[in-house]
N, C-alpha and C positions, 0 to 999 in steps of 0.2 A: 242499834245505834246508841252511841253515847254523848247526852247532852252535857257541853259546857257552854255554861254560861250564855243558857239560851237558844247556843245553835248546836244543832248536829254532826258528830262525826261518825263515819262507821266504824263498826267492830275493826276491821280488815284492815283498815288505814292504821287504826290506834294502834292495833300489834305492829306491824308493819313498823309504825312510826316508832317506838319503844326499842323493837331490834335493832332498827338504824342505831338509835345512839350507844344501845349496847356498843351493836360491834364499831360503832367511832370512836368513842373512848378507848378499843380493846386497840386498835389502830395507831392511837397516840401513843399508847402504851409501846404497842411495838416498836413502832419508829424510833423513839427513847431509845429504846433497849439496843436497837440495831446500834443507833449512832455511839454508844455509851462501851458497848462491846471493843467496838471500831475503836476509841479511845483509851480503851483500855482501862474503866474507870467501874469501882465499886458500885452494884447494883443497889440503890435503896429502895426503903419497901412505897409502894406504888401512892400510898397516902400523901407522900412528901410531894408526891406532884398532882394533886388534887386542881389547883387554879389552872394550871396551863391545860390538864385533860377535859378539865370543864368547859371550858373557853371556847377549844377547839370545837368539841363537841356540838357545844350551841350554835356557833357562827357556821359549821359545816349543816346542821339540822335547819338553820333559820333561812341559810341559802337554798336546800332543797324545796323547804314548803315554798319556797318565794319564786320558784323558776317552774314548780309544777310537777315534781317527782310524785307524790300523791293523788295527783289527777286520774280520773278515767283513762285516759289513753296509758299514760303510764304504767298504771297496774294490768291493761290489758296487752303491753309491747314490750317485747324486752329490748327491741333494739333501739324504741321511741325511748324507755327509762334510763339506759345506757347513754346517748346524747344526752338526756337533761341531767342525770348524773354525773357527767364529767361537767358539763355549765355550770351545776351549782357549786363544785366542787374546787374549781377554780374561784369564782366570783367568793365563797366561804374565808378563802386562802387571802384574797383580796382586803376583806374585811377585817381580818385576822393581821394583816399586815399593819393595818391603820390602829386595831389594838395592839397590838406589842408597841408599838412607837409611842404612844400616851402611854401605855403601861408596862414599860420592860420588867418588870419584876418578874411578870410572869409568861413571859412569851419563851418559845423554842427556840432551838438553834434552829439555823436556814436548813443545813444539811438533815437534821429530826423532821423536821415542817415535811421538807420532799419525800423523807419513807412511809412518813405517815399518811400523807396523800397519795403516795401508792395504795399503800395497804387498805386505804377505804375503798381507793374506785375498785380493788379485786374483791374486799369482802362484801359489799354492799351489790353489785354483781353478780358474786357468787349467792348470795341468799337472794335471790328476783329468780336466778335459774333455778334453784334448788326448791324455791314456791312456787314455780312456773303460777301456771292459772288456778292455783291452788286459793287463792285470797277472792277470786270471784266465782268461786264454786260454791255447791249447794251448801256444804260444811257453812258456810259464812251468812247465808241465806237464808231471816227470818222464813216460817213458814205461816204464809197466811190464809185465811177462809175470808171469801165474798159475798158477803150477802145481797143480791143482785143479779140480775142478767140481763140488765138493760146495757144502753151506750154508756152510761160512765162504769161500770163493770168491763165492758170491752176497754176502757181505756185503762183501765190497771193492766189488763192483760197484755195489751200493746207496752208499756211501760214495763213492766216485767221482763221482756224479752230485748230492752235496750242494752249492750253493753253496760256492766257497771252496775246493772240494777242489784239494792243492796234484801230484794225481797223474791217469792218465789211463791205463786197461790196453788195450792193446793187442793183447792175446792171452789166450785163455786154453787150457791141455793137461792133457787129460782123465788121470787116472793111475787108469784102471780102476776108478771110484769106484763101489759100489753103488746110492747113491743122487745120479744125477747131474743137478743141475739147471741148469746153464748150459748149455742146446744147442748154441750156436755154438762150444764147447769143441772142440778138434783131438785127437784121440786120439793117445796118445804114439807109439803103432807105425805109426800113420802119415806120422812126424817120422823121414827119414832120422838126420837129427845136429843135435839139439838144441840146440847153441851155435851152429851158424851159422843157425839160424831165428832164434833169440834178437838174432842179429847183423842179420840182415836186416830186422827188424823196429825197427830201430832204437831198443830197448829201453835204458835206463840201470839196469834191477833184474828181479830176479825173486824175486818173494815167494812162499813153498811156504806154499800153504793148503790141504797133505792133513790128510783127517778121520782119516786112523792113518797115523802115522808108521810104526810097528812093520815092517820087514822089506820097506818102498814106499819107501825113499827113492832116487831115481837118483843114489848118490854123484857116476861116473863122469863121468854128465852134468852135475853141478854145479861140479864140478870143473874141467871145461873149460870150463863159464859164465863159473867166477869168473878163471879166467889170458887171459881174453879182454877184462877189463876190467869186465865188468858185475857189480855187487853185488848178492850174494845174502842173502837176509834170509827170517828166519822169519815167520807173523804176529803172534807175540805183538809181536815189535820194531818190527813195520812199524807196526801199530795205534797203539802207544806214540808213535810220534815224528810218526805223520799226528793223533791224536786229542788227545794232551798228557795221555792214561790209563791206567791201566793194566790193558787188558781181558781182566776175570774170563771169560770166556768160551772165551777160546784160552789163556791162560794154564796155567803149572804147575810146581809149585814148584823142579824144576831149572833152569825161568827164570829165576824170582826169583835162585835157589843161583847160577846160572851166568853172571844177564848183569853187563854194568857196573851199577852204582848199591851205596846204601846202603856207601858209603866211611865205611873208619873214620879218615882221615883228616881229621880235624873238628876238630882241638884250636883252629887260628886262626880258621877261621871261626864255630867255637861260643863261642869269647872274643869274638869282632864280637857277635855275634849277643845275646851280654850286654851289653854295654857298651851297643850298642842301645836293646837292652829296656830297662834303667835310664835312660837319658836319655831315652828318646822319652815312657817313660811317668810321669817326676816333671814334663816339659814338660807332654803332654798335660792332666796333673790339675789344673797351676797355671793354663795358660790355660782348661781347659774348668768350670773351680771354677761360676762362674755361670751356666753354662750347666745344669750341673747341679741346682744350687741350683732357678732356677727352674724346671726339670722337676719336682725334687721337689714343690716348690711345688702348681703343676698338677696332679699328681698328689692330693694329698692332697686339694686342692681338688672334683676331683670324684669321690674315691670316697674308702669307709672302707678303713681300715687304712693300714699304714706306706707310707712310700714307696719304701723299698728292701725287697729282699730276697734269704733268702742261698739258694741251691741248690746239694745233693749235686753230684757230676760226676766224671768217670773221667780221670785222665790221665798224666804221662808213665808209660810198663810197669803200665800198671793199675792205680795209687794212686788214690786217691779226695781232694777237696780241693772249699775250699767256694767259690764265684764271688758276687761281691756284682753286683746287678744295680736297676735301676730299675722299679719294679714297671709294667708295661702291661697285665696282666689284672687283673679284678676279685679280690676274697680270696680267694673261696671257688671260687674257678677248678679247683681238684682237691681239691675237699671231701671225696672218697673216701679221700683218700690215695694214690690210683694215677696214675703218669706215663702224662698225655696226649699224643699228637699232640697240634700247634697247624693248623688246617685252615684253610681260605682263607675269608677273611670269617666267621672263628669269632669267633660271637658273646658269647665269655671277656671278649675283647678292648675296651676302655674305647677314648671317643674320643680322648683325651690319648694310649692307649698305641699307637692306631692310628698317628700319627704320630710318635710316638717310636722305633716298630719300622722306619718305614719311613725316617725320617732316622737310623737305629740310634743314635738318643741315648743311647736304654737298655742300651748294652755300653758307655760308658765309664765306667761303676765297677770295670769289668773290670781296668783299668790297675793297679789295685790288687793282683790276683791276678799281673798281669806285672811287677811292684816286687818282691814275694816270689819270684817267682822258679818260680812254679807254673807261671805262662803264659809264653808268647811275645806277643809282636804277630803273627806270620805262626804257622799250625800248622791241623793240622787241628781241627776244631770242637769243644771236649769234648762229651760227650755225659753224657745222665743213667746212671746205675747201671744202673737197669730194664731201658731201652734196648740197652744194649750188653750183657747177658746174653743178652737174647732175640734179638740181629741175630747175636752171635758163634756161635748155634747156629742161625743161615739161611746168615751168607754168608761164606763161605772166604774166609779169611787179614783180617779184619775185626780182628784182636788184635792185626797189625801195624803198623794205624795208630797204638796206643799206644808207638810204638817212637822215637816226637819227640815234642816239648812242644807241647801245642794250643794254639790262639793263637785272637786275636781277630779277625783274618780270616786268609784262608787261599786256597790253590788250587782248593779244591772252591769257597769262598764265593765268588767271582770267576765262574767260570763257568759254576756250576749252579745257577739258582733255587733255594729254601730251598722244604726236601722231607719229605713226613709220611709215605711208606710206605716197605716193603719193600725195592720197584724203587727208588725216589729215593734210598735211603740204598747201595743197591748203584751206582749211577751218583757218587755224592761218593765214596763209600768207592776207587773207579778213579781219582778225582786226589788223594784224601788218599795212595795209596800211590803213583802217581808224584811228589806232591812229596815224600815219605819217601827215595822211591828215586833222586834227581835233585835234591836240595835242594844251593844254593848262596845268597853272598850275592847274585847276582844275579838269582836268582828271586826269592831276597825284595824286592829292590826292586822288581821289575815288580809282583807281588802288589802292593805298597803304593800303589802308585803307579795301577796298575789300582782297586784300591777305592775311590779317589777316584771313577772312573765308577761303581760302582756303587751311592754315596751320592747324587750327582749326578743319576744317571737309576736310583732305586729298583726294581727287578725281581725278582720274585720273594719280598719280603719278606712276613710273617706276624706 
């Protein structure tokens, strides 16, 4: 994998991503040429048209990451990447519309614009047939050795065998575990010299996934692992940068204490990060005013009571602060007074707010709360008061997600369905803390840019 700026991308995607815009540029080009032929007009050399081939390029690449062309399913479907490639491809064109109109200097003709968006969705297409499953084969696939054969060892191996998975173990060495359950495990005393098996196996890592550390670790041999070329990794780190989580399970708090992340180096990119918030959300409120309106509207229309409303919530170091929201349940939805789960086809739920939830209309009064300066647009999710008393007394280090500003969507919200228990609040709670721990402006962009898919193709919503 290749880290930018903190976070993870794989090898397969990078290339992947790179060829796209090869052949979108080659695409603009084309299109040009076609319509230019058809006019009958002198070919110039390709340089001259550098701003409009860029342009395209960007706005058709920024539309794919944002609809989920890169994704898991993507790379493993051609005919799931073929839909989201025609979606982004349009929605690109979209975008591209709205630039040329602020800057005609350098925008296409309509007639270039249409061959060229041919000519993407056939080459981009064509290169997904022509990789078939070439990009999630072993070619792409560190090779790694496990030191271990307990349960967290089965659980690489389990992970391993996920679609998408960007790893492939190659070994695993038994370190005298009590309870061993990976049988094809090699026992370590039967490994002459451990770094040149490592070597022969043509390993690029070895992740130690002993169930105690305490007085097992083979420094010596790790040692001469790691001057041999091959990286060595614990599982909390390895988990972190194959899953994008940060898993409570192997974790512990001299992780947290000891690895990279949670930089207090933050002054310029938490100044971005405002100036942000303030523009994106005095824009958002101006254009989405009608939108809201007639939500309201709808709302009222078909049930009693108001149409907004305000709810308690937890957030930056455990302040409490009030989020004004679009009402989607009936009134008397917690007539008790007690904070409910929202359950899947919970019949609280009004039909107006059924689709409100699920095109998340009802979180742009939110923007309001990220003007004052309570929220973010990116952060983990706030949560009710109730809520986070009774989850910070189940699941360890749950208090340090209030450790950033919760926002309106977020890294858990991106890629974990929206979650009524225990388990589901312990699964967000593993990327609320890696994007805590590995927040950048560049993850905020992917986040944003990501939620678009998941407004697009709604999953998971309640």
């Amino acid at each position: 994998m290749i880290r930018l700026f903190k976070h993870y991308v794989p090898n397969a995607v990078l290339l992947l991503g790179v060829l796209d815009i090869i052949l979108l540029v080659a695409a603009g080009e084309i299109g040009w040429t076609i319509r230019a032929n058809q006019l009958g007009m002198t070919a110039l050399p390709m340089s001259t048209r550098w701003p409009e081939l860029a342009s395209y390029a960007a706005f058709l690449e920024i539309a794919m990451i944002a609809v989920g062309v890169y994704g898991t399913e993507a790379l493993q479907s051609l005919r799931y990447a073929m839909a989201r490639l025609i979606v982004a491809i349009s929605l690109g064109v979209i975008g591209l519309s709205v630039l040329y109109f602020l800057i005609p200097e350098i925008s296409f003709w309509r007639s270039n614009l249409l061959y060229a968006m041919a000519a993407s969705i056939v080459m981009l297409i064509f290169l997904r047939m022509l990789l078939g499953k070439a990009l999630g084969s072993q070619a792409f696939k560190r090779r790694i050795v496990v030191l271990g054969a307990g349960a967290r060892a089965q659980r690489l191996k389990e992970l391993s065998k996920t679609p998408g998975a960007g790893f492939a173990v190659v070994g695993y060495i038994s370190m005298s575990e009590p309870a061993r359950v990976i049988p094809e495990a090699i026992a370590r005393d039967a490994i002459y010299n451990l770094a040149d098996h490592v070597v022969l196996l043509n390993a690029s890592e070895v992740v130690l996934a002993l169930e105690e550390r305490r007085n097992a670790l083979p420094l010596k041999d790790l040692l001469r692992i790691k001057t041999t070329g091959v990286h060595v990794n614990e599982i909390s780190t390895f988990l972190e940068r194959e899953t994008g989580r940060v898993d409570l399970q192997s974790v512990n708090p001299s992780w947290l204490i000891f690895s990279d992340g949670f930089s207090s180096g933050r002054m310029i990119s938490s100044a971005f990060k405002r100036v942000f918030d303030i523009a994106a959300s005095l824009l958002l409120l101006t254009l989405m005013l009608p939108v809201i309106t007639l939500a309201a509207i709808a709302v009222k229309l078909e049930s009693k009571g108001p149409a907004f409303y305000r709810q308690r919530r937890v957030g930056l170091f455990g302040q409490g602060f009030d989020v004004i929201k679009i009402r989607s349940m009936r009134q008397d939805a917690e007539a008790g007074g007690k904070a409910v789960w929202a359950e899947k086809d919970d019949p609280r739920i009004t039909r107006v707010g059924k689709f409100l939830r699920k095109s998340r209309i009802d979180e742009l009064p939110q923007c309001w709360s990220v003007l004052k300066g309570e929220m973010s647009f990116v952060g983990p999710r706030p949560e009710r008061p109730q809520f986070v008393e009774d989850l910070e007394t189940k699941l360890n280090y749950y208090a340090e997600r209030h450790m950033v500003k919760p926002g309106i969507t977020g890294w858990a919200q991106i890629n974990y369905p929206y979650g009524a228990s225990i388990e589901d609040s312990r699964q967000k709670l593993e990327y609320d803390l890696y994007y805590a721990k590995n927040y950048s402006p560049f993850l905020d962009l992917l986040i944003i840019l990501q939620t678009i898919r998941v407004v697009l193709f709604p999953e998971g919503a309640r």
